[in-house]
N, C-alpha and C positions, 0 to 999 in steps of 0.2 A: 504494500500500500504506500502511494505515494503520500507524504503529511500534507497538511493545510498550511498555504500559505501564509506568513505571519499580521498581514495585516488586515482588519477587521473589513477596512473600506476596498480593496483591494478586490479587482473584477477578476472573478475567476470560473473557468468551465470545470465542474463537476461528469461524470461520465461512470455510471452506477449500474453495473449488470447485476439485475434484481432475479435468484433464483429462488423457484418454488412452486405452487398452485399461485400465479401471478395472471394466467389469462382466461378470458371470459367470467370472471366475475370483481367487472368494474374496476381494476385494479388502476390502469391509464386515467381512466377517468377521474380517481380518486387524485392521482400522482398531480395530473392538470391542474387540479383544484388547488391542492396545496404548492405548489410553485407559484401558482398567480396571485395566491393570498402573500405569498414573501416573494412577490415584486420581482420573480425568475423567466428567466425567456429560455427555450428547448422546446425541448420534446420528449415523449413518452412512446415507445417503440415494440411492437411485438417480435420476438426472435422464434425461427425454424423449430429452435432447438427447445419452447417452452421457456426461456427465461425472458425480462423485460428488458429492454437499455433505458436509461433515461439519462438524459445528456443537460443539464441544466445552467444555466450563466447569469449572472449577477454578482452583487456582495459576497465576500467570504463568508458572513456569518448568515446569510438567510441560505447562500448553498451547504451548509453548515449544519442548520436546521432541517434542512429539506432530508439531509443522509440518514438524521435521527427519525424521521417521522418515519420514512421509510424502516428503518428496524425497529419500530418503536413497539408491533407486532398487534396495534391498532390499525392496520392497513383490510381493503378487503381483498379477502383469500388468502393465502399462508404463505410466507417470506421465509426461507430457512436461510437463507444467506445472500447479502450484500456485499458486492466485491467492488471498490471502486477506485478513481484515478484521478488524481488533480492536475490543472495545466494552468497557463493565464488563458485569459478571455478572447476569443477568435474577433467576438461584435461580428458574426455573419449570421444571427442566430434573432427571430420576431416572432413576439408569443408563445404559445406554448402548446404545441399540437400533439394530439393524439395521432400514433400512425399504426 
């Protein structure tokens, strides 16, 4: 795992292969919700393989919170594991879609 950046204000893309029961029961939808409530632009992504990506950019600390919610194991359907990746911020990246 790469760590977090050290600064608070500091724009960073997050990038979180969410494994589990993650598809078809509203999982994306949920992920949407809460990225747009902490002010995150991405996406929320179905994989082949059953697992979610979800790629999010903003604030260190709202993509931050966003990793927590995600394991927080109040999501819908069942998360056994979050793998994720920090980078700085691309800014190629509007709203927050479900794909």
């Amino acid at each position: 795992m790469t760590p977090l950046p050290s600064s608070d204000a500091e724009t960073v893309r997050l990038a979180a292969w969410v494994h589990g029961l993650v598809q078809g029961v509203g999982f994306r939808w949920w992920t949407r919700s809460r990225a747009l409530e902490l002010g995150l632009v991405g996406h929320a992504t179905n994989t082949a393989d059953g697992r979610v990506r979800v790629v999010a950019e903003g604030p260190r600390s709202a993509a931050g919170r966003l990793l927590e919610l995600l394991r927080s194991g109040e999501t819908p359907g069942r998360v056994t594991l979050v793998v994720e990746s920090w980078e700085p911020a691309r800014g190629d990246l509007r709203g927050f879609e479900e794909r």
